[in-house]
LUMRO-890958 format. One record per residue (C-alpha): z, y, x. Coordinates in steps of 0.2 Angstrom, whole numbers, padded with zeros to 4 digits, always signed. Each point is the difference from the previous one (the first is absolute). Layout:
REM LUMRO-890958
ZYX
...
***
This chain:
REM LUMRO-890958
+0329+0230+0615
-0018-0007+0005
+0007-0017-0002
+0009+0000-0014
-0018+0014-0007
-0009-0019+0003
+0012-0013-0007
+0003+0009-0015
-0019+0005-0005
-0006-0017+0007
+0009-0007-0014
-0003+0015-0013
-0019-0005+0005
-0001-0017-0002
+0007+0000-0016
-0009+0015-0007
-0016-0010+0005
+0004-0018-0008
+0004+0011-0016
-0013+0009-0001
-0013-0011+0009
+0005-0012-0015
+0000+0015-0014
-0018+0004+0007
-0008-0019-0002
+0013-0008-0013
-0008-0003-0018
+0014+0005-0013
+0004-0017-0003
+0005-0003+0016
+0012+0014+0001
+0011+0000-0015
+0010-0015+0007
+0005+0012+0014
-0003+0019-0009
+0002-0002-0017
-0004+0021-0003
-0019-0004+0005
+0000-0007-0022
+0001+0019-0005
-0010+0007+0016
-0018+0003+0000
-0006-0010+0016
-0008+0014+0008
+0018+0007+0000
+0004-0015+0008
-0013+0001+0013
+0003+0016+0005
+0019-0002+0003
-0006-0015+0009
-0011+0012+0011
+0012+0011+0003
+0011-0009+0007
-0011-0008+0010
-0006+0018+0006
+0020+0002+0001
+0004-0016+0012
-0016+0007+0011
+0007+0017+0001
+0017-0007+0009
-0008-0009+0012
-0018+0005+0006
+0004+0020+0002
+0015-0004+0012
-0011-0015+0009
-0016+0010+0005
+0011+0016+0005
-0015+0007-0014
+0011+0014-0012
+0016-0010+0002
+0006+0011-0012
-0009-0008-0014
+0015-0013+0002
+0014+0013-0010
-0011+0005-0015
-0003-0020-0002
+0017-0006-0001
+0002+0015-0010
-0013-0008-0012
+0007-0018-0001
+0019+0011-0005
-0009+0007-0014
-0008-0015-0003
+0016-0011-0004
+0008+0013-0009
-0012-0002-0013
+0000-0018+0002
+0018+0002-0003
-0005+0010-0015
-0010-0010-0008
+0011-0016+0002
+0015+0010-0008
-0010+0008-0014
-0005-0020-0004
+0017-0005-0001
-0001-0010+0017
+0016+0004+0011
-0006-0009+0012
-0003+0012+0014
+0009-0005+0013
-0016-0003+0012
-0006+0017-0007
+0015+0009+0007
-0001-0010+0018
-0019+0006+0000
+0004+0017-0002
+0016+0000+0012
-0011-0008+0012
-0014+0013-0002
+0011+0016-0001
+0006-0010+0019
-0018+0001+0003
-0001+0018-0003
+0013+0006+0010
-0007-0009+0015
-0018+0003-0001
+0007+0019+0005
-0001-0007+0016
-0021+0006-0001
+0004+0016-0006
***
């Protein structure tokens, strides 16, 4: 389970910090070719989702790394379900169908979840 605990939030991590990393620094512009929502979101909105899952992708990996509240690992992948299912949300109540990355995202991090009870 340890392995599978890193494979799965390796990945869950390094997406969560492109996204967001990009959320955090992108002008508006820059992101409606790939997140056409930011139009009718204030940008701070948009910075702070960027933050958290920034925070999110963190939370998998540096709490299980230093052997420091290893814990922390379950309530973050809890986080980045929550997350997705209002992403999900959102892209349903704007018409877009397109949420098939959305649903791996949070399959992904529901896996996460059930094996970061290996800290508990």
């Amino acid at each position: 389970m340890n392995i599978a605990y890193w494979i799965v939030a390796a990945l869950l991590a390094l997406f969560y910090l492109y996204g967001g990393g990009v959320k955090v620094v992108r002008s508006r512009e820059q992101l409606r070719p790939m997140m056409a929502w930011v139009d009718s979101t204030p940008m701070p909105a948009v910075r702070a989702l960027g933050a958290i899952e920034v925070l999110g992708a963190i939370g998998l990996i540096l709490p299980p790394l230093t052997g420091i509240a290893p814990w922390l690992a379950l309530p973050a992948a809890i986080g980045l379900v929550a997350l997705q299912i209002g992403a999900t949300r959102v892209h349903l109540s704007r018409g877009d169908r397109r949420i098939a990355l959305n649903t791996a995202l949070i399959l992904a991090a529901a896996v996460t979840c059930w094996l970061a009870t290996t800290w508990l």
